[in-house]
Each structure stands twice: as structure tokens, then as C-alpha cells.
C-alpha positions, 0 to 999 in steps of 0.5 A, a space after each residue: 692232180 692240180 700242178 703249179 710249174 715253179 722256176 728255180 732262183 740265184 744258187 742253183 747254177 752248176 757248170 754242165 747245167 742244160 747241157 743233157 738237154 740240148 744234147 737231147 731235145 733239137 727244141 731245148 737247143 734252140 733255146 740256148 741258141 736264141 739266148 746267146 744270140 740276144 745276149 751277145 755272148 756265148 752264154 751257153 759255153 760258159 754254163 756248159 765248160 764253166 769256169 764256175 766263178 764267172 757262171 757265179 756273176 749275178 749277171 750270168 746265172 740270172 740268164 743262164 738259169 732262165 735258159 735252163 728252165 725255158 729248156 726244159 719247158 721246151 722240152 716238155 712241150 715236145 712231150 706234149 706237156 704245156 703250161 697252158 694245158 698242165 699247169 694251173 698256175 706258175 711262180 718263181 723264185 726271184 730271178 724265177 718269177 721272170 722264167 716263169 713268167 716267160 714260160 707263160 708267154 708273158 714276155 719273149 725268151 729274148 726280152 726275158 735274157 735281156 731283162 734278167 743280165 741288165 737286172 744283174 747288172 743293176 743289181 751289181 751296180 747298186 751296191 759296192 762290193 763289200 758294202 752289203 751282205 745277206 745271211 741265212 737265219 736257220 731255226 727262227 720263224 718269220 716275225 722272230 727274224 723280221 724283229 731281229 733284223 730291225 733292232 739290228 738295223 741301227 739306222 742302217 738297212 736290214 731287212 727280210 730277204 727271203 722268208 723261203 721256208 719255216 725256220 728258214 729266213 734270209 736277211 740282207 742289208 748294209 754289211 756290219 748291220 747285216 753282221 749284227 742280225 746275225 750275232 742277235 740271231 743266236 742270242 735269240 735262238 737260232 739254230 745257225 746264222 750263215 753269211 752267204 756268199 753274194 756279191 750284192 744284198 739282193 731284196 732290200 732297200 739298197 736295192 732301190 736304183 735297180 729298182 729304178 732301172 728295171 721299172 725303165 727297162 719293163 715299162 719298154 717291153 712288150 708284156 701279154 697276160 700269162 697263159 695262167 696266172 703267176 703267184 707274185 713273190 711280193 704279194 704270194 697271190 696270183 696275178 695276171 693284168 701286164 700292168 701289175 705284173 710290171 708293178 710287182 717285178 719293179 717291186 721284187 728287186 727291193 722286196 721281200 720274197 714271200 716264197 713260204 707265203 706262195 707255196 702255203 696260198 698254192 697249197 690252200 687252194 688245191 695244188 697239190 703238186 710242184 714242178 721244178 722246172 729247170 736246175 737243181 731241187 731247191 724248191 722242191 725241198 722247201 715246199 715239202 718244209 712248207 707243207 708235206 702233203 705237196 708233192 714235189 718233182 724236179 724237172 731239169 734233165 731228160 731223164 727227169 722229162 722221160 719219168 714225168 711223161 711216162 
């Protein structure tokens, strides 16, 4: 069996989330304790007692779903089960990239919680609220969808978002460009076009002064090689070298995510099983839409912890 570790992205945040953990694991306590410290805030209590609109704000989930999975990764190296001696890569999904790699020892839990509520926050500030949108384009393959997106794009900014599974391809952009993919989307055959309910068109060109900020913000952190290599979500290939993985997170804030390309190179390469490590199941059900001979478990609660080690 070869594991590849995976960490959750933006949507799979719950009010409750990590708590079972911290209740159950003194090392997935710590964690919590740790972020809340770097951060300021008592991010823990808002992910445990919610309200869930606030846990919503891209600049608290990012953190918070970070913790969760580095939780859970503590967790289970209490079980004696480890990056490093399990895993044979890890990857991420968006905001996943960052937990994966701080799971991988790349970057401090601390560094990571800073680095991912000032990318929220950037991410927020780069767009006006209203301004831009995203939408799910449900039943069209990659090349359909990207095609679809640059005739609707009219001089404004629509591009692939996310390419996360087949038939399952996100867009995002200025809002009425975005609005017009989404019309074309079932001219074309789609079998729905949903808006999604984002305050910011993540991984797009409107994206370009987070960008900005997060390559200032990288480029002052101090970054080791991962433990194993991360499978990059702009290039859905391995990589390991400080520098480029500095390069490639600069990068995602306004690029594509290749997560059907990453679980498909994961698969041509002789993994044939995913941890999802961290809150709810979301990939764990794509990757079995990207190729069904991959086994997937979600790893998020002591239970889960307790089947995976026994």
C-alpha cells in the first residue's frame, strides 16, 4: 500500500469541528492551543461554539481547517503513525497545500496559522465583495469548461478555478462575466451551473494583489524541505526544493487548481491510497470520481483515528 496524506480546502468547515479531538488526544489539544496563540484570537472557541457565519469568513476557516488537520496529524503520530514513515507524498487542496505542507514539516503550525488568516485576508481584500463570483460547471469536461469560460470572459476576467474532478470544474471571475459562463454552461450541456456562496473569486487573475502579498509574506518565513514531497496544485507534480514550493504557493493564489490532474499523477505513480486528513470527506469522494481503483479514507475524528490504527 502506498498513502498519499491529503488536507481538505475552504467548505469543508462545521461548527463542532476538531473538538472530539482535543477532547481526546492532550498532542491535538496543543495544536488548538498553539494556533490561538499565534493568531490572537480564540479561534478555537469560534470553530467549536461557532456562529457558523463568522467560522465562514475566508479568514478563519483557512486557519481554522489548517488546525484541524494538524490535529488530526498529531493525533496520529501518537498512534505512531507519521508523515515521514507512512506517507509516500502529501497534497492539498488549496488552502490544503499549506496544512499539508506544515504537516511535512515545511513550515511551523505557527507560521502556517499566520500565513493562511493573512491569505484570507488578502484574498478578501483584493476583491470588493459583489464584484467577483465563482460557479460550479457540473456535467462539462476540463477543455469544455475552459473554452466556455474565455468566450464568456468578454474582456473581463473568467477563468478555471478548480478543475477538482471529471465533470466537475469551478470558475471564477468578475461577477457578470462569471454569470455569463454560467448561462453558456447549459447552452453547451452542462448538467447544472451553480453560483457558489464565496465572499471572493479565489484563483483567478483578480487574485494578482494577494498574490502580492503572500510572495512578502513567504519569502520572510523560514521553509525546510518536506519530510516527502508535496504534489503542487499548480503543477500536479511533486515537489520538494523551499524555493520552488515558495514560487508555486505565490502562484496558486491566482491559479488553476489541477486537483483532478494531482489525484490522476498520484494514481499513475503507484498510490493507491488517500488519507484525508483533517475535516469532512470532500476529497475522499472525488478521487474515487478521478479514478475508482483508489482507495480513500477520511481521517478527521478519534474514531476514525482508532479504525485507521487498528
Amino acid at each position: 500500500m502506498s498513502i498519499c496524506f491529503t488536507f481538505p480546502g475552504q467548505g469543508s468547515q462545521k461548527v463542532g469541528m476538531g473538538k472530539a479531538l482535543a477532547e481526546a488526544c492532550p498532542a491535538a489539544r496543543a495544536v488548538f492551543e498553539e494556533v490561538d496563540e499565534a493568531l490572537g484570537q480564540t479561534l478555537s472557541a469560534l470553530m467549536w461554539d461557532g456562529p457558523e457565519d463568522e467560522l465562514t469568513l475566508t479568514q478563519n476557516a483557512q486557519p481554522a481547517l489548517m488546525s484541524v488537520s494538524m490535529a488530526a496529524v498529531r493525533a496520529l503520530e501518537a498512534e505512531g503513525i507519521t508523515v515521514a514513515g507512512n506517507a509516500s507524498h502529501v497534497a492539498g487542496h488549496s488552502l490544503g497545500e499549506y496544512s499539508a505542507l506544515a504537516a511535512a514539516g515545511t513550515f511551523s503550525l505557527s507560521d502556517a496559522a499566520r500565513l493562511l488568516k493573512l491569505r484570507g485576508q488578502a484574498m478578501q481584500r483584493a476583491v470588493p465583495v459583489g464584484e467577483g463570483a465563482m460557479a460550479a460547471i457540473l456535467g462539462l469536461e476540463f477543455d469544455a469548461v475552459a473554452a466556455l469560460a474565455a468566450d464568456a470572459a468578454d474582456g473581463a476576467v473568467c477563468q478555471v478555478a478548480n478543475d477538482n474532478a471529471p465533470g466537475q470544474v469551478v470558475v471564477s471571475g468578475s461577477a457578470a462575466a462569471v454569470e455569463r459562463a454560467a448561462e453558456l454552461a447549459k447552452d453547451r450541456g452542462a448538467q447544472r451551473a451553480v453560483m457558489l456562496p464565496v465572499s471572493a473569486p479565489f484563483h483567478c487573475a483578480l487574485m494578482a494583489p494577494a498574490a502580492e502579498e503572500m510572495a512578502a509574506a513567504l519569502a520572510e518565513v523560514t521553509m525546510h524541505a518536506p519530510a516527502v514531497p508535496v504534489v503542487a496544485n499548480v503543477l500536479a507534480a511533486p515537489i520538494s526544493d523551499p524555493a520552488d514550493i515558495r514560487v508555486r504557493l505565490v502562484e496558486q493564489v491566482t491559479g488553476t487548481v489541477r486537483w483532478r490532474e494531482s489525484v490522476a499523477w498520484m494514481a499513475a505513480n503507484g498510490i493507491d491510497t488517500l488519507y484525508e486528513i483533517g475535516a469532512g470527506k470532500v476529497l475522499t469522494g472525488l478521487a474515487r470520481r478521478v479514478d475508482r481503483a483508489l482507495t480513500g479514507k477520511a481521517v478527521g475524528t478519534p474514531g476514525d483515528i482508532a479504525a485507521l490504527h487498528g
